[in-house]
C-alpha positions as CSV (number, residue, x, y, z in Angstrom):
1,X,0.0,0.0,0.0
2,X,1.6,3.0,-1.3
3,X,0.9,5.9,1.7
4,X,0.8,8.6,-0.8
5,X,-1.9,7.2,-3.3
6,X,-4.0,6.0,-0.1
7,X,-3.7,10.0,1.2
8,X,-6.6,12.3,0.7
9,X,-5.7,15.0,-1.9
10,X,-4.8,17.9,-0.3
11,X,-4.8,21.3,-2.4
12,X,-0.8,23.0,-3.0
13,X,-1.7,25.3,-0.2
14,X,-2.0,22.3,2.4
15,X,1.2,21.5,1.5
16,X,3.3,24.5,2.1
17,X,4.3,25.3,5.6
18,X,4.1,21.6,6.6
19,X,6.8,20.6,8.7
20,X,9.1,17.4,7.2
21,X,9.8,15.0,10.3
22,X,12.7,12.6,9.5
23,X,11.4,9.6,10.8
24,X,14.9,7.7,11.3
25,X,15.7,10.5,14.4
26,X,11.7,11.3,14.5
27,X,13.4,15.0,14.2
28,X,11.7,18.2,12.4
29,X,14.5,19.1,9.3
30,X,12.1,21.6,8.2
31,X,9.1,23.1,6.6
32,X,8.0,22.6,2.7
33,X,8.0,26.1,1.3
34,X,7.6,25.4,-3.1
35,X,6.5,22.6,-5.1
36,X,8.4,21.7,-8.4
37,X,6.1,20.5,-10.9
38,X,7.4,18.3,-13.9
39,X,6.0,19.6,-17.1
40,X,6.1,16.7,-19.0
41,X,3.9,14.4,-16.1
42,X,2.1,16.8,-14.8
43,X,2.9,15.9,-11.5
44,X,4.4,17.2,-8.4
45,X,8.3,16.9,-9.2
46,X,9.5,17.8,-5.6
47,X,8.7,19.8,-2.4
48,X,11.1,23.0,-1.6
49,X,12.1,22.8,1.6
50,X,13.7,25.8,3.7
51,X,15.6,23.4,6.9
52,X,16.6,26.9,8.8
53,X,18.0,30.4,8.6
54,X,21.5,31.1,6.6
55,X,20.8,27.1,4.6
56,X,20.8,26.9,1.6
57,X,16.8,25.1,0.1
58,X,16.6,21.6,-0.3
59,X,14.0,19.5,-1.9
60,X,12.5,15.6,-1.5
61,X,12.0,14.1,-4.4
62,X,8.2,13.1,-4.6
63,X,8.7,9.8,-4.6
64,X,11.1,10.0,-1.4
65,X,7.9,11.3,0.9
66,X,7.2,8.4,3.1
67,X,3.7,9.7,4.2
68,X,1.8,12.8,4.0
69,X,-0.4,13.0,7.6
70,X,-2.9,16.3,8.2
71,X,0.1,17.8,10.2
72,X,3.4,16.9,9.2
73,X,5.1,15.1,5.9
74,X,7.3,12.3,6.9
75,X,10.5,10.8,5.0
76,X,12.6,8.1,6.3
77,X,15.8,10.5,6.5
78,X,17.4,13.3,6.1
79,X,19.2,11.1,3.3
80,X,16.5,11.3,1.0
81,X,17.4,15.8,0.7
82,X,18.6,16.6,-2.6
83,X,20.0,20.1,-4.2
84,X,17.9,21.8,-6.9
85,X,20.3,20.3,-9.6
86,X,19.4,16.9,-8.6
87,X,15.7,16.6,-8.9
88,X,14.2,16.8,-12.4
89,X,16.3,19.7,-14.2
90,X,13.2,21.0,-16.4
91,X,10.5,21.0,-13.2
92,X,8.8,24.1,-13.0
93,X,7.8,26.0,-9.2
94,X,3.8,26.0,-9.0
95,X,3.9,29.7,-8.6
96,X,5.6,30.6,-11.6
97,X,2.4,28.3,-13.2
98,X,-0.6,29.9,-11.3
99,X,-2.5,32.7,-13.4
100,X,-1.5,30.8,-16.5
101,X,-4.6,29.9,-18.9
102,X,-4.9,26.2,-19.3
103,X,-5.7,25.0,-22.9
104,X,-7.3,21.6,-24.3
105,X,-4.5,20.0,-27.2
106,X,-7.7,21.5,-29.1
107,X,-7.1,24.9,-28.5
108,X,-10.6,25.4,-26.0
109,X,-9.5,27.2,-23.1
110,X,-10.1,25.4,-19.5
111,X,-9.3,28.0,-17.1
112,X,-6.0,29.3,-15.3
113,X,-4.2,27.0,-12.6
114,X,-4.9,27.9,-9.4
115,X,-4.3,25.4,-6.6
């Protein structure tokens, strides 16, 4: 049972702010702060994560979230943090998306994302 797919969606804004809890030392390592979306999936990339003052973002690859609870994101460790050149190098941040119109391959225009 994969945690994530069993998760109730939760809207982009749920999942900034949300403290990361490495569950190996059951530590906070910090709060999510962007979301990376991959252009080509569609999909959440990776979270942007801020671990505290004067260091330098990290993010966790989407696939290296162990669970996502109403209060807290959990990995298994602190392992799993990777640079912005290591996740996917064409990503996108979700608010460089929102405003944008959203199109049908038809041309008919859907809307503009939002959360």
């Amino acid at each position: 049972m994969d945690p994530l797919v069993d998760a109730p969606m939760r809207t982009a804004r749920h999942l900034m702010s949300q403290p990361v809890l490495d569950i190996e030392t059951g530590r906070e390592i910090g709060k999510t702060n962007g979301i990376l979306i991959d252009p080509e999936t569609r999909r959440i990339a990776a979270l942007r994560m801020n671990p505290g003052l004067f260091q330098a973002e990290q993010f966790i690859r989407w696939q290296d979230l162990q669970s996502m609870g109403p209060d807290a994101l959990t990995v298994p460790s602190e392992a799993v943090l990777q640079s912005r050149r290591d996740v996917e190098a064409d990503s996108h941040y979700l608010d460089h998306l929102q405003g944008k119109a959203v199109f049908t391959d038809s041309g008919e225009r859907l809307g503009e994302v939002t959360d």
